[in-house]
Every structure is written in structure tokens, then in C-alpha cells.
N, C-alpha and C positions, 0 to 999 in steps of 0.2 A: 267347370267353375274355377277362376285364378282369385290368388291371394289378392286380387285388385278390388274384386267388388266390395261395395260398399256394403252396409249393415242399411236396412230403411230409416229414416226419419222418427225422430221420438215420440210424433203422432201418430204409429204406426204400434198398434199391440197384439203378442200374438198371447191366446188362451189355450192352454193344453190340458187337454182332462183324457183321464185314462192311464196307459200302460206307458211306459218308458220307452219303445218303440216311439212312440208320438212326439216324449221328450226330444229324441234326434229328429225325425221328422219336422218338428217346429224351429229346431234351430237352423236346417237346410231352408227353410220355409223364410225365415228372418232373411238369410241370405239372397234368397230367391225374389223375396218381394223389394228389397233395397233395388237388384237387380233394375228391375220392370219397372221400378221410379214410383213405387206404390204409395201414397201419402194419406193422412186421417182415415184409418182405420183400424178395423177391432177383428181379428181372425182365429176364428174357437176354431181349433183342430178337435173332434169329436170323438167320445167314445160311444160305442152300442154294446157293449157286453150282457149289461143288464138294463131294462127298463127303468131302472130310478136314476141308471147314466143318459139315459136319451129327457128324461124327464130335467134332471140339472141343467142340461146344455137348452134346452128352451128355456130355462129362469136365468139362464146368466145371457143368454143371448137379450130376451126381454129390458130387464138390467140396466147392460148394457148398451143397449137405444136409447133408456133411461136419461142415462149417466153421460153419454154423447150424442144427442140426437141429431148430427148435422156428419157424422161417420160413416164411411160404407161397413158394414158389417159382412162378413164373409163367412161361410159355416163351409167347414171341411170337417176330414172325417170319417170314420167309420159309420157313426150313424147316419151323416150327409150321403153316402157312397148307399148305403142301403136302400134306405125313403128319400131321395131327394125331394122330391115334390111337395111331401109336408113340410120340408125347411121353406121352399121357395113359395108354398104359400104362407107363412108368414110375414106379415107387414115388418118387422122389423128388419127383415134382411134383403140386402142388397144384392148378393151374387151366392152362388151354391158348387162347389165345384169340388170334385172326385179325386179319389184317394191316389190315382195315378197321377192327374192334373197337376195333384200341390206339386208335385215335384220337377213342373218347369215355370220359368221365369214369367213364359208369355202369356200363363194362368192369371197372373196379377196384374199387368197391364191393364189401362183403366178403359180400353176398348171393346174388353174381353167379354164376350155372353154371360146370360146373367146364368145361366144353369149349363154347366159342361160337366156332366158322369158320362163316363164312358163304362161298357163292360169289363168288372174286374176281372171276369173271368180268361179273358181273350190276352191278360199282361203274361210276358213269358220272361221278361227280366226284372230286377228288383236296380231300380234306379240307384246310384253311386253319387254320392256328393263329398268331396273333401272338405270338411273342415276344422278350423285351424284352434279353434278354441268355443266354448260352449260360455254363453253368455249369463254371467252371476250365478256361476256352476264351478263348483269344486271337484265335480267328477262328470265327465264325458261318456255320453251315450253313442254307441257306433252299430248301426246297424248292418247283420252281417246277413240277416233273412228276413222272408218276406213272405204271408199266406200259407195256408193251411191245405194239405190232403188229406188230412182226416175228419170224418163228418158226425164229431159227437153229436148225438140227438138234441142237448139243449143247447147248442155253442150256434150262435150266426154268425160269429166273427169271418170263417172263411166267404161270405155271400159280402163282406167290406174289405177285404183282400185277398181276395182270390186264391190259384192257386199256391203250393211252394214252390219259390226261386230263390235264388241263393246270390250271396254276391259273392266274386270271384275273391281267394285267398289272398292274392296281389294286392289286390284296389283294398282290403281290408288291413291289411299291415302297413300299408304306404297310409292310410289312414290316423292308424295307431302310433305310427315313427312323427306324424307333423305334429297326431297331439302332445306327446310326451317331448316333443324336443321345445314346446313351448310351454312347456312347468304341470300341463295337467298332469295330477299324482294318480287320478284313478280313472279306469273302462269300463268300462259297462257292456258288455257282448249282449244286444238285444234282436229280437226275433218276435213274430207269432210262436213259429213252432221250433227255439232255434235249434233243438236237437236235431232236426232232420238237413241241418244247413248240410251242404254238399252233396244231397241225392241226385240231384240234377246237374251237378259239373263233372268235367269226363273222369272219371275214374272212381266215380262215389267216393269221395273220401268221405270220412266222418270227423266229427266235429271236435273229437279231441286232435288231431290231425293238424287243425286251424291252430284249438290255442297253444300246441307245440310251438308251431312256427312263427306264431307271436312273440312267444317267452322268447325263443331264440334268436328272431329278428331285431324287436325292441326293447334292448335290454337297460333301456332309461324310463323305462313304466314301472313305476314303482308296485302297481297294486292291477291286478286284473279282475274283474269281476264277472259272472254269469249271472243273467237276470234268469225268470224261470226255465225250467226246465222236466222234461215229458220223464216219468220215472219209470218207460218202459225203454227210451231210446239211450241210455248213457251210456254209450260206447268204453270199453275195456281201456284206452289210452285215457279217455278222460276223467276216468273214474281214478287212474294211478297219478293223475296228472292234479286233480283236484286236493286229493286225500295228502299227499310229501309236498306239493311247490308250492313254497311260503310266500311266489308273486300272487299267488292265486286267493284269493281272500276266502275264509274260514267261512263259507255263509253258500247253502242253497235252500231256493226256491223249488219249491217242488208242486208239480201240479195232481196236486192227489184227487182233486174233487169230492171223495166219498171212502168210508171206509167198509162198506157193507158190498158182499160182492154180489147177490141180486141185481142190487141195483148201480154199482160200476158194470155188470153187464148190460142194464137198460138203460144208462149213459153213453154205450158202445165206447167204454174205455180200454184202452190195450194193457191193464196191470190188475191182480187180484190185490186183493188186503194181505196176502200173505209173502206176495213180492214187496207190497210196499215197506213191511214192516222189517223184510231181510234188508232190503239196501239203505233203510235208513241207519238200522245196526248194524251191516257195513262199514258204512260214508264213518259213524262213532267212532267203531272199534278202531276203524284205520287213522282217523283223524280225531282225537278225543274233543279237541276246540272248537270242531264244525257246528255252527248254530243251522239248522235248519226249519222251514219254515212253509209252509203248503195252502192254498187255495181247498177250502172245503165249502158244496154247496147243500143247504138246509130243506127239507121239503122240496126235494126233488118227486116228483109224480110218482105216486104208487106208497112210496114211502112210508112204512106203519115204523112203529114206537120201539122194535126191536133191529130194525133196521137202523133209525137212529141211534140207537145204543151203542152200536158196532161205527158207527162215525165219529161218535163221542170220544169214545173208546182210543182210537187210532191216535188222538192226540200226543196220548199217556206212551202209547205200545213204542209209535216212532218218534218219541221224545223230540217233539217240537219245540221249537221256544217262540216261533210266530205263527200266529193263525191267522188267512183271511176268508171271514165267512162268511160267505153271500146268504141273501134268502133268495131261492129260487124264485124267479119270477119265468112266466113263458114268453120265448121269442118268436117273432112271424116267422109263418113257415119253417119249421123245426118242428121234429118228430115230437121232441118229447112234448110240445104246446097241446099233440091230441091226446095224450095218454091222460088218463085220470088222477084228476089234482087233488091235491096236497088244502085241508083250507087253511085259508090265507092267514087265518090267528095262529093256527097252527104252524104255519110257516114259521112267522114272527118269533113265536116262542121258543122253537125250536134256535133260531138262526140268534138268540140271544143267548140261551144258552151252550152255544159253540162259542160264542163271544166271550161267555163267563170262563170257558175252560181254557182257549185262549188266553186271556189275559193271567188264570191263572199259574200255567206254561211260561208265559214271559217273564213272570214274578220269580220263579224257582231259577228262569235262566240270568237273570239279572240278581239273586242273591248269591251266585257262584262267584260275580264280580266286586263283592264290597269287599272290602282291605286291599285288595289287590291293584295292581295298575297297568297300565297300557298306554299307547302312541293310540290317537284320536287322530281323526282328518278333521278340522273344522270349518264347518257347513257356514256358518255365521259366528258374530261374536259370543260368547257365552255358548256357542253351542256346538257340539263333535259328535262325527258317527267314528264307532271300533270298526277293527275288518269284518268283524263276525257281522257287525249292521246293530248293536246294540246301539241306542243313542244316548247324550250325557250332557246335561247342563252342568259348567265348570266356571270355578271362579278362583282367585288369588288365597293362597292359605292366606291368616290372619295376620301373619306377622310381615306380610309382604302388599305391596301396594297392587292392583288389578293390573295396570302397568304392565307389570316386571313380569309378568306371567309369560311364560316362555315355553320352547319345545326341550326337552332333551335331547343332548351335543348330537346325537346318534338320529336325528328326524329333521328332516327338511321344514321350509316354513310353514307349510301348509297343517301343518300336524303339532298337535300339544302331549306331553306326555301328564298324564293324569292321574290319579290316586284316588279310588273309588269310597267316600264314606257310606254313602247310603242310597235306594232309591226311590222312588218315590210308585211303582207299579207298573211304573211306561217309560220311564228315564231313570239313568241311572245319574248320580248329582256324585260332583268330585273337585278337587282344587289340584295345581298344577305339581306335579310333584318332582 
């Protein structure tokens, strides 16, 4: 792809639901379909992780025929890659095509079959697209991996991208050098699995290896970021590399799932509750302003009330300040869909009060930031994320006009320096300071 193609026509929209993978994904996709001459249409790149994400993308898909009835609608995707055939039998959709597909030009072509999935299994490279800026995006997503080799019992995701492939060091910093030499302030390194990026290029490197040679390559990136990450694979460079380098932003995701080790064993996850709990006081000790943040799933099969307790629990131990927590639902074909379920109230209640400890996690990480202040990146007006990922509605102290709200000398445009009064439970609220 060269800096010449076009962007598609403004009748042309794409929807991304899901992980931040898909976020880049869809903006190659925008590129891609300008490409191909694609015009009046509506393209949900899809997730499948859980069942109430396959459930949204048929209500916005629906919607959406709605709201444009005279549109091709186009369903990609994770979830499209898995079921095609339930997409393509719905009446609202026009074409169905597979998670390798989006990512050529001649997928969108208005010639193209109305259902093209191919086996994800049978992809051995992770397709490379350069691009040059992320569209009403304050921070760029760059995917460096792709699919999964590991086959946790409730995860389908690897059956919607196959297996791991890696994109090559090169093509990833030549990536990173176009976005930042055109003002994007932040990266985003994303993956399915991206800990395992470079198992499959000659010499296994590993993945603090990568964002060495990024910090040292692109040294006009103001801000790097890691989206989640497997808290059995964190390689010894990237853990030194996370914890002292101030390009690398205060904040990981972690993919804890559970904190009960029964059941992270009948998950088939590669971490106990008691690794989990060292490397997040670790990542602290070594880095005291690291906000960290994990995926936990609620009524997972088998699952009694003391096993809960010990997931609850993990919140407090490995000092989270973000939680996201699913309620278990079963996915086709996956182990854990036979094991004996969780009921469904049960679930719910569960998966709410992980919610509750959550939020109240976020509440004690966001009272550490009143009085104090910090450089914001701002996402929109009146609104900024910190490096940590705390976020912050901001406005003009009183004696200054909204105007005049400015960054401090010491921060590029993109960025407000702020002064934290108070917040509110989920944001933190501040005036410029």
C-alpha cells in the first residue's frame, strides 16, 4: 500500500466492536476499501469473544439496514470468520467475508462473492499494512501479531484467527517511524497473544527485543504503549524495559482471567494465583506509578462460592486499578461449553460483584490523583487520558476563559497539563494548570 491511496468516500462506514487489534484492522480496512472504489456502505468488523459480543453485532448490524436501507452491509470479523453462514443468512447483509480477506483490497470490490472465509487455520503470515495516520485517533494502533497457540478451554478466539504469526521487526518500526514523524503522540503495540510475537521469526526473539528496537529506532514517539498482555510470557528485557523507560507508558493490561488456581487450571491457563500476585508486586515495587489492569471471567463452569472468593480476592492482592469482568458465557465448540455450568443468576451476580470491586479499585486509584497534576493526551475537547490510562474531564480554572486553556511549555499540542480536583468514580475532573 503507498501514501497515494485514497481513504473511501463518506458513504462508506466502518464499525469496530471488540479488542484494539480490530481498531488497526479497520483503519487498514478504511484504506483498503477506498482502494477497491467501495462506496455506500456500513462494514462491522466483528467480535466473538463472548456471546453478548456476537449478540450486539446482529443489533447493530440490524440498525443499521434500519438507518440505511439502500447500503451494502458487509460483516467481518471474528465472529463472521467463525459462523459465517449465520451472518450470510441474515437478510440484512450483503457480503460476509473472513478475517484474512479484509485485509486485501479485492475483498471489497463490488464484484466480490457474497461469502469469502477462508481457513484461518491454513494463514502462516500476519498481513502488514503501513499506515500513515489513524483516523479521529489521538493514538495509533499497530499490529505487531496475530492468532493464538494456545487453547484455553473457554477462549474461541484462535478458531477467528488462527494460528500465531508475527509481523516482522522491520515492517513494525518502519511503521512506527511514518506514524510519529506525522505528530501521532501515542502506540499502541497490539496482538491476540502479543507476548508470544517473535516465536515464529528466525531466532525467536522476544518481545521486549521488539520494543527495544523501537525506543531506539523511533525516537520522535513520544509515548509507547502495550495493549494486553499474557502474565506468564513477560520476557526479562521487557519487564526492565517496562518498569525504568518513561517512553513506555505506566499502564499494563494483564490477562488474568481468574484468580482461583482450580480453576485457572480448568481454564488451561499457563499462571497460578501466586505468580500472578508476585509480578504484579513486581511491575509496583519496581515501578510505583504503574496502573495495572486485568480481564477477569465470573462463573466459569464448576466454579462454587470459594473459588469466587479467591477471584475477588486477586483484585485487592495484585492491586488493580482496572477490572474487566466478563460473565462467563459458553462458546461453540470449546471444552469448557461441556463442563458443568455455573447458573446463569449466578453468573450475573457474581460477574456484578467483580464489577463492584472493580470500580471500587478504580475509586482508591483515582483518589491517589486529586491535588496532584500531570500532562493528559486529549482524546476530545474537555476530555484526556494520563499515561497510566486514568481518564479526566478538564476545563479552564475560573479566572481564565476555556479558550486560553493550554498545555504546559514542557508538552506538545496534543497534550494538556492538568490539576486534579476531584473525581467523580470513573473520571477524574480537573482544570488546566
Amino acid at each position: 500500500m503507498n501514501n497515494q491511496v485514497k481513504p473511501p468516500p463518506a458513504d462508506v462506514e466502518i464499525v469496530t466492536l471488540g479488542c484494539r487489534l480490530n481498531a488497526y484492522e479497520s483503519e487498514a480496512m478504511r484504506l483498503l476499501a477506498g482502494e477497491a472504489g467501495l462506496a455506500n456502505a456500513v462494514i462491522f468488523n466483528t467480535c466473538a469473544v463472548t456471546g453478548e459480543a456476537v449478540r450486539q453485532a446482529r443489533q447493530a448490524i440490524r440498525r443499521a439496514r434500519r438507518e440505511r436501507p439502500d447500503a451494502n452491509i458487509i460483516v467481518t470479523g471474528c465472529a463472521a470468520q467463525i459462523d459465517p453462514q449465520s451472518f450470510a443468512d441474515m437478510p440484512e447483509v450483503s457480503r460476509v467475508i473472513g478475517n484474512a480477506e479484509k485485509m486485501r483490497a479485492s475483498s471489497f470490490a463490488p464484484q466480490h462473492e457474497r461469502v469469502a472465509v477462508a481457513d484461518i487455520m491454513a494463514v502462516r503470515e500476519t498481513a502488514s499494512h503501513l499506515i500513515d495516520g489513524f483516523h479521529e485517533r489521538t493514538r495509533a494502533y499497530v499490529q505487531v501479531q496475530n492468532g493464538c497457540d494456545h487453547r484455553c478451554t473457554f477462549c474461541v478466539i484462535p478458531y477467528g484467527r488462527g494460528n500465531s504469526r508475527s509481523s516482522p521487526a522491520g515492517e513494525v518500526v518502519e511503521q512506527i517511524r511514518r506514524l510519529a514523524a506525522n505528530g501521532v503522540p501515542e502506540v499502541v503495540l497490539t496482538g491476540v497473544d502479543l507476548t508470544s510475537w517473535g516465536h515464529d521469526l528466525p531466532g525467536t526473539p522476544q518481545l521486549g527485543s521488539l520494543v527495544a528496537r523501537i525506543l531506539k529506532l523511533a525516537p520522535d514517539l513520544p509515548m509507547l504503549r502495550l495493549s494486553s498482555i499474557d502474565a506468564a510470557e513477560l520476557d526479562d528485557q521487557l519487564f526492565e524495559l517496562v518498569t525504568q523507560h518513561d517512553r513506555i507508558a505506566p499502564h499494563l493490561h494483564l490477562s488474568l482471567q481468574h484468580g482461583d488456581d482450580l480453576i485457572l487450571k480448568r481454564m488451561k491457563r499457563r499462571h497460578s494465583r501466586a505468580q500472578a500476585i508476585e509480578l504484579c508486586g513486581r511491575l509496583k515495587s519496581a515501578r510505583p506509578d504503574i496502573a495495572l489492569g486485568a480481564d477477569l471471567i465470573a462463573g466459569f463452569p464448576t466454579e462454587e462460592e470459594h473459588h469466587f472468593a479467591n477471584e475477588l480476592s486477586l483484585i485487592g492482592e495484585c492491586q488493580l486499578a482496572y477490572v474487566h469482568a466478563f460473565p462467563y458465557s459458553p462458546r461453540p465448540n470449546t471444552p469448557a461449553a461441556r463442563m458443568p455450568q455455573v447458573d446463569r443468576a449466578v453468573i450475573k451476580q457474581r460477574a456484578a460483584r467483580l464489577r463492584e470491586a472493580g470500580d471500587a479499585a478504580l475509586g482508591r486509584h483515582l483518589d491517589a490523583w486529586v491535588g496532584k497534576e500531570a500532562n493528559a493526551l486529549v482524546e476530545r475537547d474537555g476530555f484526556a487520558r494520563l499515561a497510566d490510562f486514568s481518564t479526566a474531564h478538564y476545563g479552564a480554572p475560573a479566572s481564565s476563559p476555556a479558550s486560553t486553556v493550554n498545555a504546559g511549555e514542557d508538552v506538545g499540542a496534543p497534550y494538556k497539563r492538568l490539576r486534579f480536583t476531584h473525581h467523580d468514580g470513573a473520571h477524574l475532573h480537573g482544570v488546566a494548570a
